[in-house]
C-alpha positions as a printed Julia matrix, in Angstrom:
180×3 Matrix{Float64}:
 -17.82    7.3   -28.74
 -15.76    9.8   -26.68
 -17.5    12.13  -24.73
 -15.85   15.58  -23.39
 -16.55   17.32  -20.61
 -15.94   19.46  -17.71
 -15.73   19.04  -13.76
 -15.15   21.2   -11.19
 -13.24   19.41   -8.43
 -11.87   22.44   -5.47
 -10.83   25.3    -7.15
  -9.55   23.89  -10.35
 -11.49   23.44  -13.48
 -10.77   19.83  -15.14
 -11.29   18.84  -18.65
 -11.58   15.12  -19.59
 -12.11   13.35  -22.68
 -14.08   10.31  -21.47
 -14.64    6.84  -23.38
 -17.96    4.83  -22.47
 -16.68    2.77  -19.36
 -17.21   -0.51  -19.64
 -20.16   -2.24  -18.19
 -20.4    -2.32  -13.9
 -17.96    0.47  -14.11
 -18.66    3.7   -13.58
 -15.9     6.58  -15.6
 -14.21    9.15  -13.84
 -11.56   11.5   -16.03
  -8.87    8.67  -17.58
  -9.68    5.84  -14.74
 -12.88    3.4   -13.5
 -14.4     2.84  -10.61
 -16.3    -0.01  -10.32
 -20.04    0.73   -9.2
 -20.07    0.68   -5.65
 -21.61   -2.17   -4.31
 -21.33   -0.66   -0.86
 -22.4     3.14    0.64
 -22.45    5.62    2.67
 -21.29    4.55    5.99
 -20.88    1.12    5.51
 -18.61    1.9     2.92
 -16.37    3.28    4.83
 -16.38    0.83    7.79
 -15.57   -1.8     5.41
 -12.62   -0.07    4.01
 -11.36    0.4     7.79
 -12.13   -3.03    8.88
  -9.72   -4.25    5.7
  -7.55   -1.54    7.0
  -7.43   -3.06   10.13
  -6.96   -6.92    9.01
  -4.11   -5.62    6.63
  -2.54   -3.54    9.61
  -2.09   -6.81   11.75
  -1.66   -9.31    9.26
   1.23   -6.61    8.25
   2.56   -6.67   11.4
   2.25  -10.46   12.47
   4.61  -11.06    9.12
   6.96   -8.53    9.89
   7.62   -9.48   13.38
   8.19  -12.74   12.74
  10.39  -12.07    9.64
  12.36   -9.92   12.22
  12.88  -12.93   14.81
  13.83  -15.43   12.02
  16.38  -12.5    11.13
  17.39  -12.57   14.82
  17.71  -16.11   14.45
  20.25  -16.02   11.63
  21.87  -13.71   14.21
  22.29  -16.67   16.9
  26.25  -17.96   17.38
  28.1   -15.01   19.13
  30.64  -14.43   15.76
  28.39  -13.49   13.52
  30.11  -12.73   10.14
  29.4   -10.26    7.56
  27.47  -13.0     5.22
  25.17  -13.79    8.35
  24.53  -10.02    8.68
  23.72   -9.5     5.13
  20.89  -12.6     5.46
  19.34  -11.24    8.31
  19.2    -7.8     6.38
  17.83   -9.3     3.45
  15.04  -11.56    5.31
  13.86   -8.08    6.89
  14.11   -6.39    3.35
  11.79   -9.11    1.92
   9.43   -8.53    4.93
   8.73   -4.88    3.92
   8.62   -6.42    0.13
   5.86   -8.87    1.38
   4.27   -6.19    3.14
   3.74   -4.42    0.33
   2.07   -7.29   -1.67
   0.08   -7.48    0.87
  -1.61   -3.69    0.71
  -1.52   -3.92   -2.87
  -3.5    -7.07   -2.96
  -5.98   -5.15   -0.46
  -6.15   -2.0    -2.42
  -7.43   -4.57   -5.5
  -9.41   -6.52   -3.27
 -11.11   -2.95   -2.22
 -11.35   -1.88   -5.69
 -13.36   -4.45   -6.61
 -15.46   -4.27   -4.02
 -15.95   -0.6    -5.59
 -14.31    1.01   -2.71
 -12.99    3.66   -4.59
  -9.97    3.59   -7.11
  -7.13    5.54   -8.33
  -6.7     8.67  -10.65
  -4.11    7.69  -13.07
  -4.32    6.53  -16.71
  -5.32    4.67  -18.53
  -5.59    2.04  -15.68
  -4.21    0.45  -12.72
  -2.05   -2.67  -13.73
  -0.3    -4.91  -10.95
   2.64   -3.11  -11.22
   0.96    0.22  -10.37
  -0.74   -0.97   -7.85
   2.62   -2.45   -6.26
   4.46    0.83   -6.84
   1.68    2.64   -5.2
   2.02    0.75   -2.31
   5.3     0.38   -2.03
   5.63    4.63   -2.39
   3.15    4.75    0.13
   4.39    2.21    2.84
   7.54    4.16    2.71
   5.76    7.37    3.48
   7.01    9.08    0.8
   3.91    9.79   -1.82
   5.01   10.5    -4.4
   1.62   11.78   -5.49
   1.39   10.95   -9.38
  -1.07    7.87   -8.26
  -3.5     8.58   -5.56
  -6.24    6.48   -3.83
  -9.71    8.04   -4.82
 -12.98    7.27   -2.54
 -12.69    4.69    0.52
  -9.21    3.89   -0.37
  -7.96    7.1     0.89
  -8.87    5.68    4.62
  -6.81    2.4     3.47
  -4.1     4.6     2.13
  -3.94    6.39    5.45
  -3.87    3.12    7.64
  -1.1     1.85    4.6
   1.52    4.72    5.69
   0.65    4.58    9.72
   1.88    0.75    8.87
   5.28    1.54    7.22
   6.03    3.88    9.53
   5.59    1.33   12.59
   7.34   -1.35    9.86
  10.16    0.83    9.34
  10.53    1.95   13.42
  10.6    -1.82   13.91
  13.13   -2.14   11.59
  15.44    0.83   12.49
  15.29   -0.59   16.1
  16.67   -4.0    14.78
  19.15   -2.48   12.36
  21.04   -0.33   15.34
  20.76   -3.53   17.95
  22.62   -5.81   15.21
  24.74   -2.69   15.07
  25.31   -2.13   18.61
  25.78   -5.89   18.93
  28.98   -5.85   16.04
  30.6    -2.76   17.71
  30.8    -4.62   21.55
């Protein structure tokens, strides 16, 4: 049974046609939340200690993607197909990356965190393409982080933008390097 109503959220007047949510799940507009297991403060300081974990597990992977791309880099000639490789491992560090927050934004979620405004749900891929959008910095803003995970979000984009520094630093060395 479908049940309509209305919210005010800011300024703007919603109207959502709810379904009963299922059971340890609590509805809000098209999307669930799990019932929070956590509160309050503690809530949050859980969300920014996974924050934290995923921030230096992040950046443990990515720097060491980065030297086995220096690696491939080694012999003084290095050729266009070496180039590409090295390019490529760092590509598929940002890739892993971004696994990586996307399996802590579900790992959050079920902790009842918070979850995401979009409908009807959140399926791998979403969660993936959130990430990935907001690693990049560029938030798109059709899915966004609702509760806790707006701190994880937050720590998510301070991440890519170190990632991609990192990686813009690497790019113009190997460039620097092929123009000597």
């Amino acid at each position: 049974m479908a049940v309509i109503s209305q919210a005010t959220i800011g300024v703007r007047r919603v109207c959502a046609v709810r379904h009963p949510a299922p059971k340890g799940t609590v509805a809000i507009g098209q999307s669930y939340e799990r019932t929070p297991i956590l509160s309050g403060a503690r809530a949050i300081s859980v969300a920014i200690v996974i924050g934290i974990v995923l921030f230096l597990a992040a950046l443990w992977l990515h720097l060491g993607m980065i030297r086995l791309a220096k690696r491939t880099l080694q012999p003084a000639s290095v050729n266009s197909l070496r180039l590409s490789l090295a390019y490529l491992v760092v590509l598929a560090s940002h890739l892993a990356v971004t696994v990586l927050f996307a399996l802590g934004f579900a790992g959050a979620a079920g902790m009842g965190l918070g979850g995401f405004d979009k409908e009807p749900a959140m399926s791998a891929m979403d969660l993936f393409y959130f990430s990935l959008i907001n690693i990049t910095t560029l938030g798109l803003g059709d899915i966004y982080p609702t509760g806790h995970l707006r701190a994880l979000a937050g720590i998510e984009s301070l991440t890519g933008f170190l990632l991609i520094s990192c990686t813009a630093q690497f790019v113009f060395s190997t460039m620097k390097k092929q123009e000597a």
